[in-house]
matplotlib code that plots the C-alpha trace (Angstrom):
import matplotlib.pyplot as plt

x = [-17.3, -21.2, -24.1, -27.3, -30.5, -28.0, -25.5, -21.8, -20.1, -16.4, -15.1, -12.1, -9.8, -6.9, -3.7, -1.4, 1.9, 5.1, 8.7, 10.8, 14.2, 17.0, 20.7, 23.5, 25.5, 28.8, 29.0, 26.8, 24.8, 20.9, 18.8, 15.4, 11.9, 8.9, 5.4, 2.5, -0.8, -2.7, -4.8, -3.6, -5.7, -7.4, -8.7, -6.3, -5.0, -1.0, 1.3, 4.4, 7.8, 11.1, 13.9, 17.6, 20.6, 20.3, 21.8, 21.7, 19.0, 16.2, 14.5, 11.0, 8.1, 4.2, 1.9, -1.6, -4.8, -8.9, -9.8, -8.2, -8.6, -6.2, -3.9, -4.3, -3.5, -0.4, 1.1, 0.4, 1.5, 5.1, 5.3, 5.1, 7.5, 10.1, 9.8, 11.0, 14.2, 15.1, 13.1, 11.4, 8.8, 9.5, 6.8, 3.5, 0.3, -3.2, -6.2, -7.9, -9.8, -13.3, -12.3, -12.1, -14.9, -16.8, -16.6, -17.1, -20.3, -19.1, -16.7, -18.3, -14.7, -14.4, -16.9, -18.1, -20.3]
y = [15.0, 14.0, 16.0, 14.0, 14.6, 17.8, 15.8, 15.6, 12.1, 11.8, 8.9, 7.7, 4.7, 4.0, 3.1, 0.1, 0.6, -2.5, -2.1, -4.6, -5.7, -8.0, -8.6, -10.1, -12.1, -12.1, -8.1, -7.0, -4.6, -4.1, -4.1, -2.0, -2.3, 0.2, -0.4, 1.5, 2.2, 5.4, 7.2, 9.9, 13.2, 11.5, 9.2, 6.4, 3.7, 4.1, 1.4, 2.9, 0.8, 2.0, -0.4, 0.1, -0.1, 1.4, 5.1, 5.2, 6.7, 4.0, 3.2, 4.4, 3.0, 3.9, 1.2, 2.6, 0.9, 1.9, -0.5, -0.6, -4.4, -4.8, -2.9, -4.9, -8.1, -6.5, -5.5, -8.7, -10.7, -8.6, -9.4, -12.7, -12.7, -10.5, -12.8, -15.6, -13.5, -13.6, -10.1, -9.9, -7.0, -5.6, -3.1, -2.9, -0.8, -0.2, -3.1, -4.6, -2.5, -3.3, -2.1, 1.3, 4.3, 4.6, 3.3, 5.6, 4.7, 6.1, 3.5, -0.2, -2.0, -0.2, -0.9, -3.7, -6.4]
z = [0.8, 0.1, 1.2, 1.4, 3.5, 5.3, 6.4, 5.3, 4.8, 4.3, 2.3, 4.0, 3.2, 5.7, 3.9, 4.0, 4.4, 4.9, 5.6, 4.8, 5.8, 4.6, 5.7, 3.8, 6.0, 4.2, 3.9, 6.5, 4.0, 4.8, 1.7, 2.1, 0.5, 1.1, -0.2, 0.5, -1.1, -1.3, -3.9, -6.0, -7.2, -10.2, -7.8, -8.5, -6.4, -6.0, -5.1, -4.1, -4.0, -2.8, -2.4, -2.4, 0.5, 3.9, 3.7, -0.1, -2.1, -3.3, -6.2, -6.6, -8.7, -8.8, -10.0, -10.8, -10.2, -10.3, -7.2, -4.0, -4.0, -7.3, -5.4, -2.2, -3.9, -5.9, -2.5, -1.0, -3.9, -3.6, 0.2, -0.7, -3.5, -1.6, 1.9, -0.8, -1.7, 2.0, 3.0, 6.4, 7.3, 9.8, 10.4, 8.6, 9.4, 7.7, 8.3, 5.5, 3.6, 4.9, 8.0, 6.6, 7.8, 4.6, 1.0, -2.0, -3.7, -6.6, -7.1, -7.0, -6.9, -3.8, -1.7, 0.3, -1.8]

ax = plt.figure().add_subplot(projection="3d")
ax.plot(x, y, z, "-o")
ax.set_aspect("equal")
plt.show()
């Protein structure tokens, strides 16, 4: 939180999140992946992947960032890869980041230019 001129402004960025789904025909097993972004307490961008079977314990990886935006394109560059290995989201939430409140001055790869 930032005080200038007596009034408080909260830096907010709304997260992205994607679920992805896919099926193998011949054994009937679904295969899971998770990715979502969020920033950590040093002020890091997070992308978080999960993957495994449905009702088995996944697989879980961080991938750090400094800007939002490098962590944007890694998520979308894994949707892309995974919908090529026969994945499907099937639920996904969080706009682009421009659409968020506020944008941290603080951190030029974050903001709007």
């Amino acid at each position: 939180m930032e005080q200038s001129n007596n009034v408080s402004r909260v830096y907010c960025y709304i997260g992205m999140k994607a679920y992805l789904q896919r099926l193998n025909p011949n054994s009937g097993d679904v295969w899971f992946y998770s990715i979502q972004i969020q920033r950590d307490l040093m002020g890091r961008w997070q992308v978080i992947r999960e993957w495994g079977r449905s009702g088995s314990p996944g697989t879980v990886r961080h991938m750090p960032y400094d800007a939002y935006y490098d962590a944007q394109e890694s998520m979308e560059t894994l949707i892309e890869e995974l919908s090529q290995r026969g994945y499907q989201v099937v639920h996904s939430e969080g706009p682009n980041p421009k659409d968020a409140a506020y944008y941290n001055e603080e951190h030029p790869d974050d903001r709007d230019s």
